[in-house]
C-alpha positions in Angstrom: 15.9 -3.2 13.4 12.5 -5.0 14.3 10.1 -6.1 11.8 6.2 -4.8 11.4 5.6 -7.4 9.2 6.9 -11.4 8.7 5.6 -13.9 6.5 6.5 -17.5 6.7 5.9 -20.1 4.6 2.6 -18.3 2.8 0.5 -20.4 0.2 -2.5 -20.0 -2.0 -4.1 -22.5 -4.4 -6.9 -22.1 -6.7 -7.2 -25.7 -8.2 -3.8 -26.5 -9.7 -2.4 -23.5 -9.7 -0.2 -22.6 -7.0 -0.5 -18.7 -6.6 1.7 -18.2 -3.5 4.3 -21.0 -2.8 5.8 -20.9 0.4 6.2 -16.8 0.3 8.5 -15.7 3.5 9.0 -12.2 3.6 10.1 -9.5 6.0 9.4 -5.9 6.0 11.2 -4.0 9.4 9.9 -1.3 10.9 9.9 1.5 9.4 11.2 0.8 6.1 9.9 1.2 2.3 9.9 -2.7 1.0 8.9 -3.5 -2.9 7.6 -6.2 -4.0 7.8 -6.7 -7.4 7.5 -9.4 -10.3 6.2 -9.9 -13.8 2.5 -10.1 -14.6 1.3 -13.4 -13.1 3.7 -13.9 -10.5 1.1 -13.5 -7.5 1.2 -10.4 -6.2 -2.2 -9.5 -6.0 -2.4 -12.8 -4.5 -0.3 -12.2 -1.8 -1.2 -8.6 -1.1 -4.8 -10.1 -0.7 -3.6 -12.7 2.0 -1.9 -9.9 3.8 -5.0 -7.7 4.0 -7.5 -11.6 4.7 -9.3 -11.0 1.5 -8.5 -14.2 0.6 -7.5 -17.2 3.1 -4.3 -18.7 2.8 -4.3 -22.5 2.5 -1.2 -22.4 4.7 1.4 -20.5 6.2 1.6 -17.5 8.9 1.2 -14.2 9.1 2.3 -12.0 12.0 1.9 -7.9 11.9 4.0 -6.6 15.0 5.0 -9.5 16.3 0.7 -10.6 16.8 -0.4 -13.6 14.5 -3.2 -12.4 12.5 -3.1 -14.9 10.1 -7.0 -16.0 10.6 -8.0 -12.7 11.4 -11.1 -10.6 9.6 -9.6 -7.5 7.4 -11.7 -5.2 9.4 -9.6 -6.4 12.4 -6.4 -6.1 10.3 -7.4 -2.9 9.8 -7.8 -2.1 13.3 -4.5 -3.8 14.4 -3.0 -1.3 12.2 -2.8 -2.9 8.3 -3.8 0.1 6.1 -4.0 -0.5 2.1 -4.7 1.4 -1.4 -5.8 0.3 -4.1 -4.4 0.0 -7.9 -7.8 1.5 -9.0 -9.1 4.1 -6.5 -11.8 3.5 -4.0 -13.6 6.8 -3.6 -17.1 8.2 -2.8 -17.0 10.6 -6.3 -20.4 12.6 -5.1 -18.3 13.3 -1.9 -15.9 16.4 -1.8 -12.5 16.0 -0.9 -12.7 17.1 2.9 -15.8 15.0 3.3 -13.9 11.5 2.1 -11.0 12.4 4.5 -13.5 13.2 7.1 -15.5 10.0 6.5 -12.0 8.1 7.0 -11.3 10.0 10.1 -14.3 8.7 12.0 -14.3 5.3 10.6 -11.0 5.0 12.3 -12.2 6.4 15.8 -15.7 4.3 15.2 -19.6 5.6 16.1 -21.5 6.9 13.1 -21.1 8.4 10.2 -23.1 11.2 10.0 -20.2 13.7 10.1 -21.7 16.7 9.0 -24.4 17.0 11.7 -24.2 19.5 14.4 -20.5 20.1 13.2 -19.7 22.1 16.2 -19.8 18.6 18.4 -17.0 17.3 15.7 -14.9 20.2 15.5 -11.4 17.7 16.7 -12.3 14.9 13.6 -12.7 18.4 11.1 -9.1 19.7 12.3 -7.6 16.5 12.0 -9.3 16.4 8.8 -8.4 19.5 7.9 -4.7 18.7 8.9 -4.3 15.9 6.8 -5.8 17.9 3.3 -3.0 20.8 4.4 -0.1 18.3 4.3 -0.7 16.5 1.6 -0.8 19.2 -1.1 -4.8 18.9 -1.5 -5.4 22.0 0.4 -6.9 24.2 -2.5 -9.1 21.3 -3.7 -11.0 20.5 0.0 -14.3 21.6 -1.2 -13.6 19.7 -4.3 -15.8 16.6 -5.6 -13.7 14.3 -5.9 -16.1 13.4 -9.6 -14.0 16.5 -10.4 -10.3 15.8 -9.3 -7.5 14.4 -11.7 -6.8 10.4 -11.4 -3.7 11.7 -9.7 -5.1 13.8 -7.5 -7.5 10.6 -6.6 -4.3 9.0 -6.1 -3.5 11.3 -3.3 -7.0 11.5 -2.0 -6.3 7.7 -1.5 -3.2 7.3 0.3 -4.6 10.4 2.4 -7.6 8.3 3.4 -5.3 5.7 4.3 -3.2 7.3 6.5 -6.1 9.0 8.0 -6.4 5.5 9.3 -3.2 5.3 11.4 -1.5 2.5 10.3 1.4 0.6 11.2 1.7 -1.3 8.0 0.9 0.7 4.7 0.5 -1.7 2.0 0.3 0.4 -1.6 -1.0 -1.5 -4.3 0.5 0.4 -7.5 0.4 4.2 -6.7 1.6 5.2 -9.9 -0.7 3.1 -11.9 -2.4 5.3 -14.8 0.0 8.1 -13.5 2.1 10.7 -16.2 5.8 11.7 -15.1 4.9 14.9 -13.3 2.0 13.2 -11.4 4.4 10.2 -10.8 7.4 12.5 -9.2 4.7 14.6 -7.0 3.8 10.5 -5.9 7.1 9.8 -5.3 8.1 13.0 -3.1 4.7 12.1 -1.3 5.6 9.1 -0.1 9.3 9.8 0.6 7.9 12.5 2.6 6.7 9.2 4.9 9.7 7.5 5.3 10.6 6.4 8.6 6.5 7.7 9.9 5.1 4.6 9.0 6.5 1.2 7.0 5.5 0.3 3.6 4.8 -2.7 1.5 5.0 -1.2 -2.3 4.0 -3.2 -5.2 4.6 -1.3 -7.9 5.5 -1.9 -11.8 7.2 1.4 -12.1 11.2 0.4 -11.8 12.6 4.2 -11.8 9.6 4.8 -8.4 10.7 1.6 -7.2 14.3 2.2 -7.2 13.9 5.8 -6.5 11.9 4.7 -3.0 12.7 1.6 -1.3 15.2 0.3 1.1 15.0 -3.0 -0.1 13.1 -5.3 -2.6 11.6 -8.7 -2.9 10.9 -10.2 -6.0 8.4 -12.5 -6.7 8.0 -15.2 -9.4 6.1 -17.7 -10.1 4.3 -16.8 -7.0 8.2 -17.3 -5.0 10.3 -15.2 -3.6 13.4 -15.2 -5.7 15.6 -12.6 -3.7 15.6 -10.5 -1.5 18.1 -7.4 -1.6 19.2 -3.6 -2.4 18.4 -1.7 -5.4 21.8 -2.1 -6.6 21.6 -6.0 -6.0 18.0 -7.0 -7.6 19.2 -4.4 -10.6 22.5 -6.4 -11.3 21.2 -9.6 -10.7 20.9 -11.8 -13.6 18.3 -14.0 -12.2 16.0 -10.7 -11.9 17.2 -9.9 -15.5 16.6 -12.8 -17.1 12.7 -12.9 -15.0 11.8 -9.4 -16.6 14.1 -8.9 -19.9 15.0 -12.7 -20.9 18.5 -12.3 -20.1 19.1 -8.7 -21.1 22.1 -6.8 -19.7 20.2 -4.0 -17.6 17.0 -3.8 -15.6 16.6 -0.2 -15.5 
């Protein structure tokens, strides 16, 4: 299987504090991919270096086989890096078919003034339209978004960001601030995408984590510490003893 993504050798300082030390990671084509770690373990850090919010201080990154390493997000973007965001990004005053809409012609560039003489923009409202239908959202198109639940934000979200194309989906805690039922209908969502576009997951929900990827990495102390199944990193006692102190299951 070929890789979308590979990491070498990735670091970030800020003063004396090493936030990323030599990360290497992999994430093939295709696949779901966690990242996880305790609080503090960098990876916010890293998730920011991958999307050139912040500048690595050394290291390389490479996003279908192209170095991008030094590149602007907005060309990351372009090259195909799509992300969401642990606290959603939305325009609230906007309905729900105008935000998808919105993300629709960002992607395909020009203006932004969507909604004039809609007749002349009747491809970027099917698309639009499309992309509300299959993501459950359908009933709540005409919706401000001011209005919708913080899952159904969630969804807006990842709809936006797929709106976008992307090679490389990087999901910054989906089910952040999510109850079961909202978490599950996340969860079915995103299975939905396997194998339509690769994933980078950080996530602190263990049972979504498990539940959803092919493989995880986990991070500590701003390292990568393994590499492996969800069977392996759940036996592991190096994983246990990173999250639990030493405990018998990570769950």
């Amino acid at each position: 299987m070929t890789s979308i993504l590979n990491v070498e050798n990735l670091v970030k300082r800020f003063g004396g504090l090493t936030a990323t030390d030599h990360v290497s990671l992999e994430v093939k084509t295709g696949e779901i991919h966690a990242l996880i770690g305790p609080n503090g373990a960098g990876k916010s850090t890293l998730i920011n270096q991958l999307c050139g919010e912040l500048t690595s201080d050394s290291g390389h990154i490479q996003l279908g086989g192209r170095d991008i390493s030094h590149d602007s997000p907005e060309d990351r973007v372009h090259l195909g890096l799509g992300r969401t965001f642990q606290i959603t990004s939305l325009l609230e005053d906007f309905t729900v078919r105008q935000n998808v809409g919105i993300a629709v012609q960002a992607r395909d560039g020009g203006n932004l003034r969507i909604w004039d003489r809609v007749t002349k923009r009747r491809a970027l409202w099917d698309e639009t339209d499309a992309r509300i239908a299959d993501s459950g959202l359908a009933s709540r198109a005409d919706t401000l978004v001011a209005d919708l639940s913080h899952g159904e934000k969630k969804q807006l979200e990842l709809v936006m960001a797929l709106a976008g194309k992307p090679r490389l989906l990087l999901l910054d805690e989906p089910m952040a601030g999510l109850g079961h039922a909202e978490s599950q209908e996340m969860i079915g969502l995103l299975d939905s995408l396997r194998g339509h576009v690769s994933m980078l997951l950080v996530e602190h929900d263990m049972d979504a984590v498990f539940a959803l990827a092919d493989r995880i990495s986990v991070l500590v102390y701003g390292q990568i510490l393994m590499t492996g199944t969800a069977d392996q990193i759940r036996n592991d006692p190096r994983v246990r003893e990173a999250y639990l102190g030493g405990e018998d299951e990570l769950c």
